[in-house]
C-alpha positions in Angstrom: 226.9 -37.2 -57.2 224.9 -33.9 -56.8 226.8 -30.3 -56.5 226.8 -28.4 -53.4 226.1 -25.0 -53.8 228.3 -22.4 -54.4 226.5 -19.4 -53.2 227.4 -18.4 -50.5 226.8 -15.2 -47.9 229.2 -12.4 -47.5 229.3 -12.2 -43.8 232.2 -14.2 -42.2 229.7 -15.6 -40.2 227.7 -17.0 -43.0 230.7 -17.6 -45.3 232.1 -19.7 -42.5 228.7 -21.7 -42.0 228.2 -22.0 -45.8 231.5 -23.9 -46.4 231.1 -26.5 -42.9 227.5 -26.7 -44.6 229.1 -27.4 -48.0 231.6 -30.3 -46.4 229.0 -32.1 -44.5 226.7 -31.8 -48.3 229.7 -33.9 -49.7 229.9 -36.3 -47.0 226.4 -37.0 -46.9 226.3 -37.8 -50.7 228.6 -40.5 -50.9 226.6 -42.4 -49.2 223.3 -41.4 -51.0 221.8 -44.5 -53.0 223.9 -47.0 -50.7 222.1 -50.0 -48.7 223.1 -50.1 -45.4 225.2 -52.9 -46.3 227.4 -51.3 -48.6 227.5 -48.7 -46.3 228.6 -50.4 -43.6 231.1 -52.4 -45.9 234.5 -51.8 -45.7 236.0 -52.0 -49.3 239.8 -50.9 -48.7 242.6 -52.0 -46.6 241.6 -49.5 -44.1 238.5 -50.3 -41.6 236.5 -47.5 -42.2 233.3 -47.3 -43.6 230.5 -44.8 -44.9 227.9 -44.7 -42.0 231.0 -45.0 -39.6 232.8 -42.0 -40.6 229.2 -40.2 -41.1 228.9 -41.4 -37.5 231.9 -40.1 -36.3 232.2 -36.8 -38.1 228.2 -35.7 -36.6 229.6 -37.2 -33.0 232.7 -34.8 -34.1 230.5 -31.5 -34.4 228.6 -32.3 -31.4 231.6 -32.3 -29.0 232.9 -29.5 -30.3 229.4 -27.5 -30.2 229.4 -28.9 -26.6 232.7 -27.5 -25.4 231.8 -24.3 -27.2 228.7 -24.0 -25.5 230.5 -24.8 -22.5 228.2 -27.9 -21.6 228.9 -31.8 -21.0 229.4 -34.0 -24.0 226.0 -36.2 -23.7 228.3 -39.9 -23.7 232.2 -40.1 -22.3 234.1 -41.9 -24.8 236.7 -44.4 -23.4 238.6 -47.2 -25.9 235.7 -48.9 -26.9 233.0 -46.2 -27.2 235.8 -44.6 -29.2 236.0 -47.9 -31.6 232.2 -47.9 -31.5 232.4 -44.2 -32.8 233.5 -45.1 -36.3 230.9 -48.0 -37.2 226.9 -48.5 -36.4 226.5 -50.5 -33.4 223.3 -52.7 -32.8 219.9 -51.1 -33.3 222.0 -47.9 -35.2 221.0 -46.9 -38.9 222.1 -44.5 -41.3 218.6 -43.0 -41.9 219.1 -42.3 -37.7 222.7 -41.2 -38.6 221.7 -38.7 -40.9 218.5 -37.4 -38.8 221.0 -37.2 -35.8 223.8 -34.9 -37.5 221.2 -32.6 -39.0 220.0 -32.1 -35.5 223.3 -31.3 -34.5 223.5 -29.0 -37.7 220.4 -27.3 -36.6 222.0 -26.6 -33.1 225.1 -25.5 -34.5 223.9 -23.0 -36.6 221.5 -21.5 -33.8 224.2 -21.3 -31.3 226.3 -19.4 -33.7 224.1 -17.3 -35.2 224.1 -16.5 -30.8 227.4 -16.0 -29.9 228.0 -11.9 -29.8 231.5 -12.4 -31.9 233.6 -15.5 -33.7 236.7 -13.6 -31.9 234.6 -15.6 -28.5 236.6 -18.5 -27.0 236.4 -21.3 -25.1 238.8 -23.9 -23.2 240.4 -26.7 -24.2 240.0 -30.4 -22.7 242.9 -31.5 -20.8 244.1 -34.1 -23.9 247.6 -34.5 -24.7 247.2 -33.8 -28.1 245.9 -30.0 -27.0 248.0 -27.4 -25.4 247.7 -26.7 -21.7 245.4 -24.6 -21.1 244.5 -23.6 -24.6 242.2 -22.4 -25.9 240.0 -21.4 -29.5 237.8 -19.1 -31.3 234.3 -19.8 -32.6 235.9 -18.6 -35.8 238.9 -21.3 -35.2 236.3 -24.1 -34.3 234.1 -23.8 -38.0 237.0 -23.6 -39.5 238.5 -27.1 -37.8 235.3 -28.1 -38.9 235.5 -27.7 -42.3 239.3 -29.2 -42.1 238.1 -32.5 -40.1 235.2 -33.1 -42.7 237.0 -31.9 -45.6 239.9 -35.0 -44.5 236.9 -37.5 -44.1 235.2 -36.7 -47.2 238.9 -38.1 -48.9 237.9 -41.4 -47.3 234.9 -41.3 -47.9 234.9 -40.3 -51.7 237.8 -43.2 -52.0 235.4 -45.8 -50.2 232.3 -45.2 -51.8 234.2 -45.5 -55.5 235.7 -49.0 -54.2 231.8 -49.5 -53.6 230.5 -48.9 -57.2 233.0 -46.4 -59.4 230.7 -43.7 -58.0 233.4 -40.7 -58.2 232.8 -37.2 -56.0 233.0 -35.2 -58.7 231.8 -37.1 -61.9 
């Protein structure tokens, strides 16, 4: 698997942007050389597979880019839409998968390079598993990002060498 780059800006801002840019890199590539098949397959005990958790995590960004932005997520997400998050449904691909989260990347880096400080917040969801009436910084949000790739990119690297031996760092 390819290296992602370790050059990164000194700005916190860039820094920050740099390392959710260097975790969605590593995600990307285990799935690089895969038919849609295999990446669709589910190898392990668990039932993830590639294109569903490089579905979910670019579905992931985009919510929180749209409660950062303060704007309505573009689909509600109920029991099945949330099942439906973690695998390709009918007429989904992973060449659309990919095309979609770099959109999303695009937007996220705009609207950051935007905001007048990372110290910015924004409110919370009511959701049980957040505090009432919490809220986080932009700062906190990139770096939730990096945490909630970082934990997919375990799965991933684990699925894809069930796949084919293919290791993360080999």
């Amino acid at each position: 698997m390819a290296q992602v780059s370790t050059e990164v800006p000194g700005d916190e801002r860039g820094t920050l942007l740099a390392f959710v840019e260097a975790q969605r890199e590593g995600l990307r590539e285990t799935a690089r050389g895969l038919t849609e098949e295999q990446a669709a397959s589910r190898p392990t005990v668990s039932e993830l597979s590639l294109s569903g958790l490089l579905k979910h995590v670019a579905v992931c960004e985009l919510g929180w880019l749209r409660m950062a932005q303060r704007r309505q997520a573009e689909e509600a997400s109920d029991e099945q839409s949330w099942s439906d998050g973690f695998r390709l449904v009918e007429g989904e691909s992973m060449p659309q998968v990919l095309a979609f989260w770099d959109g999303v990347r695009q937007e996220t880096e705009a609207f950051i390079a935007t905001v007048p400080s990372l110290d910015d917040t924004f409110p919370l969801p009511p959701a049980p598993w957040f505090p009432e009436n919490g809220k986080v910084s932009m700062r906190w949000m990139l770096l939730h990002l990096v945490e909630e790739f970082a934990r997919h990119a375990g799965h991933a690297d684990i699925i894809r060498e069930s796949l084919d031996g293919t290791k993360a760092m080999g």
